[in-house]
LUMVEX-906343 format. One line per 2 residues: their letters; for each residue z, y, x of N, C-alpha, C. Coordinates in steps of 0.001 Angstrom, whole numbers. Example, Ala and Ser with C-alpha at 12.3 -4.5 7.8 and 13.67 -1.06 7.14 Angstrom:
2
as	7800/-5690/13190/7800/-4500/12300/7800/-3300/13200 | 7080/-2250/12850/7140/-1060/13670/7870/30/12900;
This chain:
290
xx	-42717/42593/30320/-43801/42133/29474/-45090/42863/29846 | -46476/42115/29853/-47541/42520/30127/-47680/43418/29449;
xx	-48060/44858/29904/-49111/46264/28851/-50053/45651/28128 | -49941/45838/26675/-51558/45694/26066/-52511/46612/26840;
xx	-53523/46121/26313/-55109/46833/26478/-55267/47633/25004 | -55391/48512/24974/-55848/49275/23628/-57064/50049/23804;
xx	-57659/50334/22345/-58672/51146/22165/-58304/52220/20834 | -58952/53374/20942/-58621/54041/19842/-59687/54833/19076;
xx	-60106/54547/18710/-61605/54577/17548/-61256/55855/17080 | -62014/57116/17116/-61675/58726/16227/-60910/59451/16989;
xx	-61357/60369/17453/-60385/61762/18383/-60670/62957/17421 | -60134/62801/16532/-60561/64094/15529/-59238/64769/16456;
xx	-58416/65650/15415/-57215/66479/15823/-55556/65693/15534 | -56339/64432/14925/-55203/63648/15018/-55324/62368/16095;
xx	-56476/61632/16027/-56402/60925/17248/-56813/60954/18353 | -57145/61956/18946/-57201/62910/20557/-55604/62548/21201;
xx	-54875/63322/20428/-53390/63106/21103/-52970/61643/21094 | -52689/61356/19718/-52643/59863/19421/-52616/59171/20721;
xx	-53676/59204/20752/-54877/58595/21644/-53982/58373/23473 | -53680/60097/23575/-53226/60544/24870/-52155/60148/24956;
xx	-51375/59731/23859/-49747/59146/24334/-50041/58022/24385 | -50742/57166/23828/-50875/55385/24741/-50980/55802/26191;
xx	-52228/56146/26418/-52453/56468/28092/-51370/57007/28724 | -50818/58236/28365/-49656/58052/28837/-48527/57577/29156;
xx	-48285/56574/28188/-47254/55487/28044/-47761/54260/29430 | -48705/54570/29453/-49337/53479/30330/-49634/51842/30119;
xx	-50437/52512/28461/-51319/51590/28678/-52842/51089/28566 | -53389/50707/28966/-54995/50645/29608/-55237/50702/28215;
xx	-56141/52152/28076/-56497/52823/26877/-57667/52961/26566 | -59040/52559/25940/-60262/52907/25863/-60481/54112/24593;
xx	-61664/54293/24581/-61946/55242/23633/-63063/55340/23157 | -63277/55801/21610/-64975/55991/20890/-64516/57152/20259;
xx	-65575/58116/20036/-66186/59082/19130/-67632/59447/18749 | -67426/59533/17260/-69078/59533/17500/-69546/60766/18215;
xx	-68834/62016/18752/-69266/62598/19187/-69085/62116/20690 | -70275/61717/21767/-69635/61204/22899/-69177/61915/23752;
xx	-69299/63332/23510/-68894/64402/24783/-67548/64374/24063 | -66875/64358/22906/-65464/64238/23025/-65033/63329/23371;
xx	-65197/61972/23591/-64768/61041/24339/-64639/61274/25836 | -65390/61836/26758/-65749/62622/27642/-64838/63234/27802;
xx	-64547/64050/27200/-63463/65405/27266/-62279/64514/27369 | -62276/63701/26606/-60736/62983/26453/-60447/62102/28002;
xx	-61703/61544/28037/-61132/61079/29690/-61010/61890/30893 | -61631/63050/30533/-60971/63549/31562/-59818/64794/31395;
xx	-59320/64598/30795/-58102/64751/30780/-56865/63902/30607 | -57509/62009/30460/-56374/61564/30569/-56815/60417/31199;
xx	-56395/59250/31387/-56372/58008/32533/-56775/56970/31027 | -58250/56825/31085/-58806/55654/29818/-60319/55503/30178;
xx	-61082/54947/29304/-62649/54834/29583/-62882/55409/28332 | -63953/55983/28322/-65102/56923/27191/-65826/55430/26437;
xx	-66167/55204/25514/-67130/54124/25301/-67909/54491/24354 | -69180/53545/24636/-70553/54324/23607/-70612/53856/22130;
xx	-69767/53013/21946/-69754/52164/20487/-68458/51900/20522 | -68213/51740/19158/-67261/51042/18465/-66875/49296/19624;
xx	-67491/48745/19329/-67945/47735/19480/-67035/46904/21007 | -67844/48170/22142/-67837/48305/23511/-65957/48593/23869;
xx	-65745/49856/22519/-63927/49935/22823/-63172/49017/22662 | -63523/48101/21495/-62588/47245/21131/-62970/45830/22272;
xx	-63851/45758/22845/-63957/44593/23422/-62811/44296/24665 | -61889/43102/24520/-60765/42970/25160/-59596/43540/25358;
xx	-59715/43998/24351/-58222/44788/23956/-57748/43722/22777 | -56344/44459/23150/-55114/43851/22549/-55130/44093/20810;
xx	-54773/45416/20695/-55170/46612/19480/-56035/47548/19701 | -56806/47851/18280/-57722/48385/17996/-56994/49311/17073;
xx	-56948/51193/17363/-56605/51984/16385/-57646/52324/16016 | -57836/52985/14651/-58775/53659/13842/-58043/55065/13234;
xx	-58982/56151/13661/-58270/57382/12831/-59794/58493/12367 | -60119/57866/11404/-61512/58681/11125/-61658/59251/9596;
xx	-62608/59336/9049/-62140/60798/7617/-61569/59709/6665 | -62919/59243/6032/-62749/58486/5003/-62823/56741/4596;
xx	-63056/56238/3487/-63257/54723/3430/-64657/54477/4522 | -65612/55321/3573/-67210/55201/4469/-67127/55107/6082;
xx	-66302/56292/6609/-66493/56074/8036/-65716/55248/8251 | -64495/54639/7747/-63833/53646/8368/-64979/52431/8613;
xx	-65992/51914/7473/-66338/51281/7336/-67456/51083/8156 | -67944/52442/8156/-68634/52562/9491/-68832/52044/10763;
xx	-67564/51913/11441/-67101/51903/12827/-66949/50363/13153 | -65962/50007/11824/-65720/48591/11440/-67032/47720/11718;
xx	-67877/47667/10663/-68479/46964/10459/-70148/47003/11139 | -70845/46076/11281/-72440/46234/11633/-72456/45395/13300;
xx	-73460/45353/13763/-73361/44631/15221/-72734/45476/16115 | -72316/46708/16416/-72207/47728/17220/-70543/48501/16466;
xx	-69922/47419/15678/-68481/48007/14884/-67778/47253/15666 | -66586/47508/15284/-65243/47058/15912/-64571/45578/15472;
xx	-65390/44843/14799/-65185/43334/14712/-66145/42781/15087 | -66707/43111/15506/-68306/42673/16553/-67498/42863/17831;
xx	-66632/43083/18167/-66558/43128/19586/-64938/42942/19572 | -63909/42690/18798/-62871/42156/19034/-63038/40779/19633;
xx	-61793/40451/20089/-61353/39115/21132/-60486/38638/20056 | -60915/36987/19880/-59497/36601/18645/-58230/37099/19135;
xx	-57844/36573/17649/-56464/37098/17808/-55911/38426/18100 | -56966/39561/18584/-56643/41169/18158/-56333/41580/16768;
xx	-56061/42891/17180/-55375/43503/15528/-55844/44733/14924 | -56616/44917/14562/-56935/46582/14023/-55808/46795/13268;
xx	-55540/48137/13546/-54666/49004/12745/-55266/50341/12368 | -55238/50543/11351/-55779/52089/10736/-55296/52635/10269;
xx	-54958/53968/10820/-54199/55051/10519/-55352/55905/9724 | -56219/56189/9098/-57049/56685/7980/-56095/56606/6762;
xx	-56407/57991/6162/-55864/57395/5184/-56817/57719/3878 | -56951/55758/3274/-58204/55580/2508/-57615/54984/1342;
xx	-58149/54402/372/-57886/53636/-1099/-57364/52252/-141 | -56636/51854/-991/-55594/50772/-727/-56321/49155/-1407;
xx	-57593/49396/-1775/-58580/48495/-1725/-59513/48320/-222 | -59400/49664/305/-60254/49289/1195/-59314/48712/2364;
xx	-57766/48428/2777/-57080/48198/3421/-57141/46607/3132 | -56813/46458/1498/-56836/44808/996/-58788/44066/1811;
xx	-59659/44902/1931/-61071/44721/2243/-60811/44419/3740 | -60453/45496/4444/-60534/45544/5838/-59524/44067/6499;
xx	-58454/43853/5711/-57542/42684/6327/-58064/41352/5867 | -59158/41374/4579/-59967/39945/4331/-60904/39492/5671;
xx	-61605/40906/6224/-62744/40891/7180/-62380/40376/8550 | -60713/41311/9149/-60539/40476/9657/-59890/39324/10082;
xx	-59557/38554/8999/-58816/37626/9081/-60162/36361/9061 | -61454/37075/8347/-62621/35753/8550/-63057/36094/9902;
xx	-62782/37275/10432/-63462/36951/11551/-62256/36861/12976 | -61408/36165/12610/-60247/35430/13607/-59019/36775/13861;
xx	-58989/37608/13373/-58561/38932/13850/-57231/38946/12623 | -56641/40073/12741/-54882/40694/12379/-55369/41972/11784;
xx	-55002/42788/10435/-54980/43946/10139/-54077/44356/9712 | -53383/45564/9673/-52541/46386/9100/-52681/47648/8632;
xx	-52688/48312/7606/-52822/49652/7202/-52143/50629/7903 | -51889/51451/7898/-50915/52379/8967/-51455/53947/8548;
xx	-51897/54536/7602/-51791/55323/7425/-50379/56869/7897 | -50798/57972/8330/-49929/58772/8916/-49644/59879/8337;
xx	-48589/60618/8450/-47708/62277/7941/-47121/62716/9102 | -47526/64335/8966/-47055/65042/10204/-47845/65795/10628;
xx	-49422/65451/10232/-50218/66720/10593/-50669/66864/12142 | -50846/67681/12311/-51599/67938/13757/-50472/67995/14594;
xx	-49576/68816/14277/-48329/68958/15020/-47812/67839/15440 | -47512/67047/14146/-46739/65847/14362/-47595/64970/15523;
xx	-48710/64979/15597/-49748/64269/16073/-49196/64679/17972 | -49315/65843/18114/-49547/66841/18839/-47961/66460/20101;
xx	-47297/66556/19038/-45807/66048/19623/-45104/64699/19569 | -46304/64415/18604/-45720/62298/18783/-44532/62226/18354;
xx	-44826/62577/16754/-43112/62236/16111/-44436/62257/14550 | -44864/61150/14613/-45272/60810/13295/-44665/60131/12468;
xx	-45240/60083/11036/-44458/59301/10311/-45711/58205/9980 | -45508/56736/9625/-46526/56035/9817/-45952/54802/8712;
xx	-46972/54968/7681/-46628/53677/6865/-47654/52369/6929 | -47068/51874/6615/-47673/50192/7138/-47530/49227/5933;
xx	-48848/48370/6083/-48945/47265/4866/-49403/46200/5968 | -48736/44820/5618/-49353/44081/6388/-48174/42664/6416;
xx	-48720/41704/7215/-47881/40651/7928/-47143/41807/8563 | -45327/40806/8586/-44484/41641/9422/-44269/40663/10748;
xx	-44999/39573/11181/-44950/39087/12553/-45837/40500/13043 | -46765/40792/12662/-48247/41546/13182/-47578/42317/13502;
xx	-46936/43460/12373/-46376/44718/12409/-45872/44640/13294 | -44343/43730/14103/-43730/43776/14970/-44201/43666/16602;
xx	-45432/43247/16504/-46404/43034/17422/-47112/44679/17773 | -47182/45228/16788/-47681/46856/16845/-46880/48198/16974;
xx	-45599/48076/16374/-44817/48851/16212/-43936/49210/17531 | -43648/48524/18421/-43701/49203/19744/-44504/49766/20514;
xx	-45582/49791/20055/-46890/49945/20669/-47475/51840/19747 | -47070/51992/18729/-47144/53120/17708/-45839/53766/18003;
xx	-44694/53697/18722/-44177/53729/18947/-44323/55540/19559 | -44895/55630/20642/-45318/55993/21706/-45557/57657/21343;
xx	-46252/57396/19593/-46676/58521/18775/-45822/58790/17730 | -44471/57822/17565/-44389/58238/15981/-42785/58599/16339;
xx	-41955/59103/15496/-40872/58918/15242/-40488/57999/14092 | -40936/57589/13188/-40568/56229/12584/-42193/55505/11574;
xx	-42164/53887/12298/-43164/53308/11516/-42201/52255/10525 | -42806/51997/9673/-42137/51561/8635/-42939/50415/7660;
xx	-42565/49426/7368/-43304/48032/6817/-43210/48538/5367 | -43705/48530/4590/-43707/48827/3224/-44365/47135/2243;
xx	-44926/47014/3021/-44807/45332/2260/-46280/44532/2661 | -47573/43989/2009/-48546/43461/1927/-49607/44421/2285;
xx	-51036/44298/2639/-51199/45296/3165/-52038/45920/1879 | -52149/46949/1616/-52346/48321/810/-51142/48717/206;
xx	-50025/48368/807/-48542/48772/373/-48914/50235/1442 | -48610/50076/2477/-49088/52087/3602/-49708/52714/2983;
xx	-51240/52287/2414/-51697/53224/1763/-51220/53461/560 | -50350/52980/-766/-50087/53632/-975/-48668/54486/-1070;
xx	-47879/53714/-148/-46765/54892/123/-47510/56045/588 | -48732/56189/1237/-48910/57536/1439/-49842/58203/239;
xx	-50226/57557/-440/-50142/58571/-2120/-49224/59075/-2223 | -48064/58388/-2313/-46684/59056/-2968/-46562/60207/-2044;
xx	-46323/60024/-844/-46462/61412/49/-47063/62407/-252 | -48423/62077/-763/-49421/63309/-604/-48954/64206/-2454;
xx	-48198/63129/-3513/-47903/63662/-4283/-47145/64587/-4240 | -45742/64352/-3181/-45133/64884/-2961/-45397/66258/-2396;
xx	-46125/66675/-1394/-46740/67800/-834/-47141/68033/-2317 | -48135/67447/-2731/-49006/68375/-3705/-47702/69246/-4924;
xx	-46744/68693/-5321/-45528/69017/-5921/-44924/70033/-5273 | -44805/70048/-4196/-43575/70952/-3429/-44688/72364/-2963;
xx	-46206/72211/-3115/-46535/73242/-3115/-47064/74497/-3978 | -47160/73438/-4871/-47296/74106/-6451/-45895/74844/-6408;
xx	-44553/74473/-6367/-43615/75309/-6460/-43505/76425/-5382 | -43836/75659/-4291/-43342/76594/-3254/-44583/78467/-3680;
xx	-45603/78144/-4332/-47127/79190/-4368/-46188/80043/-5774 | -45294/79551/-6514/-44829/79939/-7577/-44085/80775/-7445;
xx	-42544/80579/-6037/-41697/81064/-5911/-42022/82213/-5112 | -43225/81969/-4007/-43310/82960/-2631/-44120/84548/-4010;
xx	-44842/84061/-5070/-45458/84875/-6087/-43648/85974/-6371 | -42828/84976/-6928/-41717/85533/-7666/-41329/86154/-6617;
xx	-41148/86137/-5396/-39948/86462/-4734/-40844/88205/-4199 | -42336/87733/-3767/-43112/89124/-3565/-42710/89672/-4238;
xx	-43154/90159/-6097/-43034/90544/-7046/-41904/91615/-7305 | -40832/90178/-6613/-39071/90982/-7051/-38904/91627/-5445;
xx	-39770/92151/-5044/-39096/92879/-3196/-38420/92525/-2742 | -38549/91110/-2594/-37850/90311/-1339/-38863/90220/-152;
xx	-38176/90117/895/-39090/89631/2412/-38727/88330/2452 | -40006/87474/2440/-40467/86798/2413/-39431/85496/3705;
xx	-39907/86429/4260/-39058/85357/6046/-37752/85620/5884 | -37120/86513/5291/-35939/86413/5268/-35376/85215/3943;
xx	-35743/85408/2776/-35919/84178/1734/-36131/83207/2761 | -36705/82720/3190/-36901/81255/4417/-35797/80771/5010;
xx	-35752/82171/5747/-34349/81926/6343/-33099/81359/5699 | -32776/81984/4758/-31823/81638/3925/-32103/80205/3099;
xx	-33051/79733/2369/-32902/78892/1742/-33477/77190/2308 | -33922/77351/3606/-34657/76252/4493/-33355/75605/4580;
xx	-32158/76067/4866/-30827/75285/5103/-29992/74912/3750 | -30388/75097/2310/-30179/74447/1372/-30854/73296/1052;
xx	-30774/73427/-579/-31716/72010/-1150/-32339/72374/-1621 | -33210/73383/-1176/-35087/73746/-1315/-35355/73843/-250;
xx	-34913/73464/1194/-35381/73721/1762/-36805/72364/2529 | -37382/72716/2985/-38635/71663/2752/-39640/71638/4128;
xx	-40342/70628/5139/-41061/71357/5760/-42250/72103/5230 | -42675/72116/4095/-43428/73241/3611/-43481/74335/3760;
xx	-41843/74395/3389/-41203/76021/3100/-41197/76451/4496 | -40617/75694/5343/-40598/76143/6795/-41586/76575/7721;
xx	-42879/75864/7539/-44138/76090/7983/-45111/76807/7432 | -45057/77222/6205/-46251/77396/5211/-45988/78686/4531;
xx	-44602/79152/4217/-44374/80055/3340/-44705/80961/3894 | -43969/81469/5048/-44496/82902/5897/-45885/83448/5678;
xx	-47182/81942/6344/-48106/82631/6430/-48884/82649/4832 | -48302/81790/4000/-49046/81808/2201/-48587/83533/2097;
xx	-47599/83831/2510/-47382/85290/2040/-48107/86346/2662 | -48689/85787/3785/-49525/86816/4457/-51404/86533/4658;
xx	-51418/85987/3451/-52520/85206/3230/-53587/84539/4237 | -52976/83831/5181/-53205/83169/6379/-53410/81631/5748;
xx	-55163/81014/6073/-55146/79270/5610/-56045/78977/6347 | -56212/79538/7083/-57360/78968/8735/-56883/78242/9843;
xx	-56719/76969/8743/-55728/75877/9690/-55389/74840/8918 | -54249/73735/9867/-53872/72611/9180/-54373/72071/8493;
xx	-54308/71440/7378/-54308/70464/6545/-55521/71010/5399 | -56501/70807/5678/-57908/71106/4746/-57701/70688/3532;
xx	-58240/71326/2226/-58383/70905/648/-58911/69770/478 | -60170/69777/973/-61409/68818/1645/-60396/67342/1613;
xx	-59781/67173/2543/-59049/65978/2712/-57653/65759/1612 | -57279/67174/1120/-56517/66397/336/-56831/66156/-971;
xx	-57749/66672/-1101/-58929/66138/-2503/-59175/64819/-2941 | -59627/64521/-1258/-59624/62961/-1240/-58561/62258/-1379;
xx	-57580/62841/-1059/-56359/61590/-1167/-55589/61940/-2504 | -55588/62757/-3170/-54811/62742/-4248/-56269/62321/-5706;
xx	-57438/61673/-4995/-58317/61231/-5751/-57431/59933/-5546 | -57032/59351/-4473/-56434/58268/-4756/-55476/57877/-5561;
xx	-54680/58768/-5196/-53828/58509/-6137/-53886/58419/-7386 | -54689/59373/-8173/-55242/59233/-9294/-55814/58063/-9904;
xx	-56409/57101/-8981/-57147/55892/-9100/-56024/54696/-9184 | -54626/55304/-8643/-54302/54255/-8526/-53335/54028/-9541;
xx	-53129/55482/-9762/-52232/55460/-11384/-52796/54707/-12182 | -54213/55151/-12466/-54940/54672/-13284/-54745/53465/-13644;
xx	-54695/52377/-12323/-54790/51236/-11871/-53779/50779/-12798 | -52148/50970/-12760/-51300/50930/-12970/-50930/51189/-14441;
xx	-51169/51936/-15279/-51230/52647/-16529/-49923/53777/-16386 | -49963/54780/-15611/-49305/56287/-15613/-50030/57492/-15607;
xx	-49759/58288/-16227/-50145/59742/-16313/-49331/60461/-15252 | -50109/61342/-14647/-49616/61889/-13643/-49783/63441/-13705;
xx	-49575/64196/-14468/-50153/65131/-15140/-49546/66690/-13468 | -48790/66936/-13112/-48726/67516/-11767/-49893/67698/-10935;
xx	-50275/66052/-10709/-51368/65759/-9626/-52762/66298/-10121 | -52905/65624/-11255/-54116/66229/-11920/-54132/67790/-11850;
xx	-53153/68900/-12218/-52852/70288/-12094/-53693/70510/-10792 | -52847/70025/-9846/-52905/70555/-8688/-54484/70324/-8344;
xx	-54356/69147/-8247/-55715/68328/-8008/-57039/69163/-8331 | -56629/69649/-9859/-58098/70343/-10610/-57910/71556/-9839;
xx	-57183/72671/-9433/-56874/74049/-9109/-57531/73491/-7186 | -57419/72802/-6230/-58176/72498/-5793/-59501/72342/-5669;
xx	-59986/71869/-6400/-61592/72028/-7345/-62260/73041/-7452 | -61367/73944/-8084/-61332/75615/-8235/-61339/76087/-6757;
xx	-60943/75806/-6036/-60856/76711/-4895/-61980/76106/-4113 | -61849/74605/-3534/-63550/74035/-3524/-64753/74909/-3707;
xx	-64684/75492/-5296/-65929/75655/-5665/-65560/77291/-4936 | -64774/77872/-4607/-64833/79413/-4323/-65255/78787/-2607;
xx	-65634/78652/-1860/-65911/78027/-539/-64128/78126/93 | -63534/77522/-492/-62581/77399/547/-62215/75666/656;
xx	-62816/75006/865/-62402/74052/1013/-62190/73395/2596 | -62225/74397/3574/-62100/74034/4822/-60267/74438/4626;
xx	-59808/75115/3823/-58717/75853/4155/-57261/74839/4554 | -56351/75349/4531/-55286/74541/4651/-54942/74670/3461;
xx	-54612/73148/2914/-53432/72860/1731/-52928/74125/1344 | -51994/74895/1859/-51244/75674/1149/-52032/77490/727;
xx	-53156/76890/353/-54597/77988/254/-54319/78321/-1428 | -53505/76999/-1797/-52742/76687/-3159/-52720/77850/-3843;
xx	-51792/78893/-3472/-51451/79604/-3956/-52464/80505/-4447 | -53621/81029/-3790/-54623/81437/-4053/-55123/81264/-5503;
xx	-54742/80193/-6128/-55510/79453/-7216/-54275/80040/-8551 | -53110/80339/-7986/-52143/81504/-8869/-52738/82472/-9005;
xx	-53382/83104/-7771/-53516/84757/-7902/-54648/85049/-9054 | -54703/85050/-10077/-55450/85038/-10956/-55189/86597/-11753;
């Protein structure tokens, strides 16, 4: 079967690699950032073209990925004479791995379906690492002819993509995700507190309980350095602010109280306002040390 043509819109720290396992897979890969010297950087280190617009990447390609902060920049890239439906070929497919409100996924698949085009949500879990090593986890809303049309193709990066139903079904299975983190780290900032307290070592607790039923990739990745007050990395507040705003919106939507998320959510806020909001997620605990 013929290689698609792809393009991949955003080389942050998740779609740089992304990005590098199509090309590697071998297939004719373009590229945008708004920064253009990282596009730059990216070709030369891998076999694709740099492009100056949105617009210019998606033109004659098969699929169009998107991996950029928020709704705004998605919308950004998307839309205007110089976006990425200005320069699709019918019958292409954007897929966006952003992960945004599950209105703007229902928005993005109206746009392009008037303008002859295929969308799917595709929001991602796994982090930089996961990114890094191409074993993502990737949820999907959409037509499942489309999906099946993409999912060998995501392939390349993920260890499992997964149809969840219509599209803003991905986005919000990945609420539920991000609830989940936000849950498992509130406990995990509780226990690494108790276990200091009572003169336990820390890595040794890890050791031991990662192979039960607490054990978590949280616990595995995160606990060591929460105990050694290390958050100059991974997974920023910043971004998960934003996404467990979603979720919030979408409870709302729904009529549930979510009273955890809100916890967490507000103690975030709190740390926000102390300047840590570049930090990694599990900065959490910080917001105990009171």
């Amino acid at each position: 079967m013929e290689r698609k043509t792809v393009a991949f819109v955003g080389l942050g720290v998740m779609g740089y690699p992304m990005a590098g396992f199509l090309s590697k897979a071998g297939y004719s890969t373009k590229v945008y950032n708004r920064t253009y010297s990282k596009a730059q950087k990216w070709q030369d280190e891998y076999q694709g073209i740099a492009c100056e617009t949105p617009k210019q990447a998606a033109q004659e390609c098969d699929i169009v990925f998107v991996c950029v902060g928020n709704d705004n920049d998605v919308r950004s890239v998307v839309y205007g004479e110089e976006g990425i439906l200005a320069g699709m070929k019918p019958g292409a497919i954007l897929v966006d791995h952003t992960t945004t409100s599950a209105n703007l996924a229902v928005e993005l698949a109206e746009a392009a379906q008037k303008a002859g085009n295929e969308f799917i949500d595709a929001p991602v879990s796994g982090g930089q690492a996961g990114a890094e090593n191409g074993v993502l986890t990737i949820m999907c809303g959409g037509d499942s002819a489309i999906f099946d049309q993409v999912a060998p193709v995501m392939d390349v990066y993920a260890k499992q993509a997964t149809l969840l139903g219509e599209n803003g079904q991905g986005q919000r299975c990945k609420m539920v995700n991000q609830i989940c983190i936000a849950g498992v780290l509130q406990g995990l900032s509780e226990a690494i507190q108790l276990a200091q307290q009572s003169g336990l070592d820390i890595e040794q607790v890890v050791n031991t309980l990662k192979h039960g039923a607490a054990g978590s990739w949280q616990m595995e990745n995160r606990a060591t350095t929460m105990a050694q007050d290390k958050f100059d990395f991974g997974f920023a507040i910043d971004w998960m602010r934003k996404d467990l705003g979603f979720c919030l919106e979408e409870a709302q939507r729904v009529g549930l109280d979510l009273p955890l998320t809100q916890q967490v959510d507000q103690r975030y806020a709190e740390l926000q306002a102390q300047g840590l909001g570049r930090m990694d997620t599990s900065v959490l605990i910080k917001a105990l040390n009171k």
